[in-house]
C-alpha positions in Angstrom: -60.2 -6.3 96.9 -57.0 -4.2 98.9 -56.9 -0.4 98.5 -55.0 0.4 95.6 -51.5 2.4 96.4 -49.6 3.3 93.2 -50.4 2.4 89.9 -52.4 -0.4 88.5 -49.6 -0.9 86.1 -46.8 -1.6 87.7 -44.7 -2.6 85.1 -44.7 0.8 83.8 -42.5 2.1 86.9 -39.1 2.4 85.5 -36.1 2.8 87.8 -34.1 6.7 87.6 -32.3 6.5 83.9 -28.6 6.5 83.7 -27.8 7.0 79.7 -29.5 9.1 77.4 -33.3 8.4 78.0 -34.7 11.3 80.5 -37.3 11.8 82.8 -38.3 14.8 81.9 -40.2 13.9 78.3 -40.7 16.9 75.6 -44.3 18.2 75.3 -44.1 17.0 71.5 -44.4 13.6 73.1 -48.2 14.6 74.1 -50.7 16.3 71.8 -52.3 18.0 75.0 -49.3 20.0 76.0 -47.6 20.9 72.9 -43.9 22.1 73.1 -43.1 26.0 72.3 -45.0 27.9 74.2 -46.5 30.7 71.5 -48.6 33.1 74.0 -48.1 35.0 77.5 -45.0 35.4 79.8 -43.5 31.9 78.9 -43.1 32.7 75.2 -40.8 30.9 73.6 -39.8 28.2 76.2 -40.3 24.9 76.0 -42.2 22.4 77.7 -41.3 19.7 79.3 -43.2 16.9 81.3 -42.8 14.8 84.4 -44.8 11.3 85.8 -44.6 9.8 88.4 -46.4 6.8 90.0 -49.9 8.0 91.0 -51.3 7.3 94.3 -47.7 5.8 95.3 -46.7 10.1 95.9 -50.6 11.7 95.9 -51.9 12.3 99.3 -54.9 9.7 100.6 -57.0 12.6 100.2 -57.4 12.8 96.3 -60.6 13.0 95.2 -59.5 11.0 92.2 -57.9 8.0 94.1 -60.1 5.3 93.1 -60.9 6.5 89.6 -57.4 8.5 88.9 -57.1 9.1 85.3 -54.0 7.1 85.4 -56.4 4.2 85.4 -56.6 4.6 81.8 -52.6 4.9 81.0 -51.5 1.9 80.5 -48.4 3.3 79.0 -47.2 5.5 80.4 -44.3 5.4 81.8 -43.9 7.0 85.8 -40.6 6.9 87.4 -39.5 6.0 90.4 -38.6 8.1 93.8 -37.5 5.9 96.1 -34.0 5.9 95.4 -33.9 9.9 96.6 -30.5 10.7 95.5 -30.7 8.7 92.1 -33.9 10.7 91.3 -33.1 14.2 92.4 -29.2 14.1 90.8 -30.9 12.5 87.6 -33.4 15.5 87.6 -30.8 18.3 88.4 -28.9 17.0 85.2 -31.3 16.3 82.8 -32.8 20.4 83.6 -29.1 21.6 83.2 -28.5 19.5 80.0 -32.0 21.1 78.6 -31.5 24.5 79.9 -28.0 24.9 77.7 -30.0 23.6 75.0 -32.4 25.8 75.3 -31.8 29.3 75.7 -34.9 30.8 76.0 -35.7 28.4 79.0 -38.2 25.4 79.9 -41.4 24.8 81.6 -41.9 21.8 83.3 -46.2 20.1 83.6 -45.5 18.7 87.2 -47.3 16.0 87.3 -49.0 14.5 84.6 -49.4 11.8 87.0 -48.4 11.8 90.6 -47.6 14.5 93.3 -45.6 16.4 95.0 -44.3 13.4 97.8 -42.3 15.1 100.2 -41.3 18.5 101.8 -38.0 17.7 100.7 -39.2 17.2 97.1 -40.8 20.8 97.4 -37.7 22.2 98.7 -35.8 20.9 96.0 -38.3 22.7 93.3 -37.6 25.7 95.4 -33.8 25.3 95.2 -34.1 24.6 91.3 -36.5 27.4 90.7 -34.3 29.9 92.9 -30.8 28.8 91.1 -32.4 29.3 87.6 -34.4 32.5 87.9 -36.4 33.5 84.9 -35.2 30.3 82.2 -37.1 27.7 84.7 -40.6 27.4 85.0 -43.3 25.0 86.3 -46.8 24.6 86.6 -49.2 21.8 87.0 -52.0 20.6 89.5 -52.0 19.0 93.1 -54.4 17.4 95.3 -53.1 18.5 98.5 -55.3 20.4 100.8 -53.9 24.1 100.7 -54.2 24.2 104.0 -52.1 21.0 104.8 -48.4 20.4 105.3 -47.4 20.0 101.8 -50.0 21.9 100.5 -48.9 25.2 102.7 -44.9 24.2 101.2 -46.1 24.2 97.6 -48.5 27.2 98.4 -45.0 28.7 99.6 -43.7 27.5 95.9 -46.3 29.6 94.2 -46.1 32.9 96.2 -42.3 33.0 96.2 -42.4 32.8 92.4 -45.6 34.4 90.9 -44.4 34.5 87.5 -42.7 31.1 87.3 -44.7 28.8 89.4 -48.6 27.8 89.1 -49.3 24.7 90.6 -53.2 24.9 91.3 -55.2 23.1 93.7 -57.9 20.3 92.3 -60.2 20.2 95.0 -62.7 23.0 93.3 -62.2 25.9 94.2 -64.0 25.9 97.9 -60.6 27.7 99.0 -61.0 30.5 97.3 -61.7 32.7 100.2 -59.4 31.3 102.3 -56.0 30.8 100.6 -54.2 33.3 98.2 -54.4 31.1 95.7 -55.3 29.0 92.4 -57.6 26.2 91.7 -58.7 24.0 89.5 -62.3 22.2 89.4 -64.1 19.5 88.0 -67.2 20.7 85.4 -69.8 20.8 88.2 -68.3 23.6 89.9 -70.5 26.8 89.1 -68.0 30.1 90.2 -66.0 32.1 89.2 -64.1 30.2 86.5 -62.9 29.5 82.8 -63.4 25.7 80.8 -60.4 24.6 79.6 -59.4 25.9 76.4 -57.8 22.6 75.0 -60.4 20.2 76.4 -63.1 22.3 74.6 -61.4 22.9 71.2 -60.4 26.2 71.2 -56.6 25.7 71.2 -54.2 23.3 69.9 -52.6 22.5 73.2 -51.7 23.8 76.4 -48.4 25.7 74.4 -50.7 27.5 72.3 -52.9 28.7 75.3 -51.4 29.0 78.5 -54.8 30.5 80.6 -53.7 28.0 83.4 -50.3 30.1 84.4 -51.7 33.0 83.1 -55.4 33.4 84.5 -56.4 33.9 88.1 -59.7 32.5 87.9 -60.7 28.8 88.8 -60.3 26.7 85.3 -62.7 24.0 85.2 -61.9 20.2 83.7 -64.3 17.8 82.0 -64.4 15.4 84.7 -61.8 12.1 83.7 
């Protein structure tokens, strides 16, 4: 059997929108996240989500390749990067459009599924991120090493903007030492750390929590 590299469902891959269906899909749309953010420096925004193809832009060096969680999402729908300009133009408008709608700002989950692709995809959060100041937030998970191209760039991300970036590295938290920064781990892991409040029942959703752009500690996921 080849080495799967994107998504066993290929059909869900839709091209960059052009009318009035966006990208960026409200956290309403998944019980997990939730939408107004209730607790913590991000009161009051709202959240917003982005996919994109898994393993098409994750490095090789996932943990998760093989037995991504995206295995088991048959519908959802990731959209695709490869036309550059389409995806970053539609992106920069469909933020704007949300931003004047909402005036006490968003916070994007990058990535429910996928990764940051590119050092010109992390430049283009830094851009957004710098333009908008304190109504633009994001936060989510990668699998890049910290101490790899991209994962020194999105590192970069997170120190530049402390309050309004948290993307956390999901390769444990072996780093921890080494790197000024944030981690997420798989169950196993026996540090310093938190278990995720929604997984376990103690919240609603991610909105009505938010220890994962709040908390320094290491916050540890049921393994997928």
């Amino acid at each position: 059997m080849p080495m799967l590299t994107t998504t066993r469902y290929k059909k869900s891959i839709k091209p960059v929108p052009s009318d009035h269906v966006f990208m960026l899909k409200p956290g309403s749309n998944n019980k997990k996240l939730g939408f107004v953010v209730s607790k913590g420096k991000h009161k009051g925004k709202r959240i917003y989500s982005l996919t994109l193809p898994e393993r098409q832009t994750c490095p090789r060096s996932c943990h998760h390749w093989d037995d991504c969680y995206g295995n088991n999402m048959p519908f959802a729908v990731r959209y695709d990067v490869s036309d550059w300009e389409a995806f970053i133009d539609r992106l920069e408008y469909e933020i704007a459009t949300l931003l004047e709608k909402h005036k006490h700002g968003i916070l994007i989950r990058l990535h429910v599924l996928g990764d940051f692709f590119s050092s010109d995809y992390i430049r283009f959060w830094d851009g957004l991120l710098s333009f908008y100041g304190d109504s633009l937030a994001v936060y989510g998970y990668t699998a890049h090493n910290p101490g790899s191209k991209l994962g020194m760039l999105v590192g970069r991300l997170n120190l530049t903007y402390p309050e309004r970036c948290e993307i956390r590295y999901s390769h444990g938290a072996n780093y921890n030492r080494l790197f000024d920064q944030r981690f997420a781990a798989e169950e196993s892991f026996d540090g310093d750390s938190f278990d995720c409040p929604e997984q376990t029942g103690k919240v609603k959703d991610c909105a009505s929590c938010g220890l994962c752009w709040e908390a320094t500690k290491t916050v540890r996921f049921l393994t997928h």
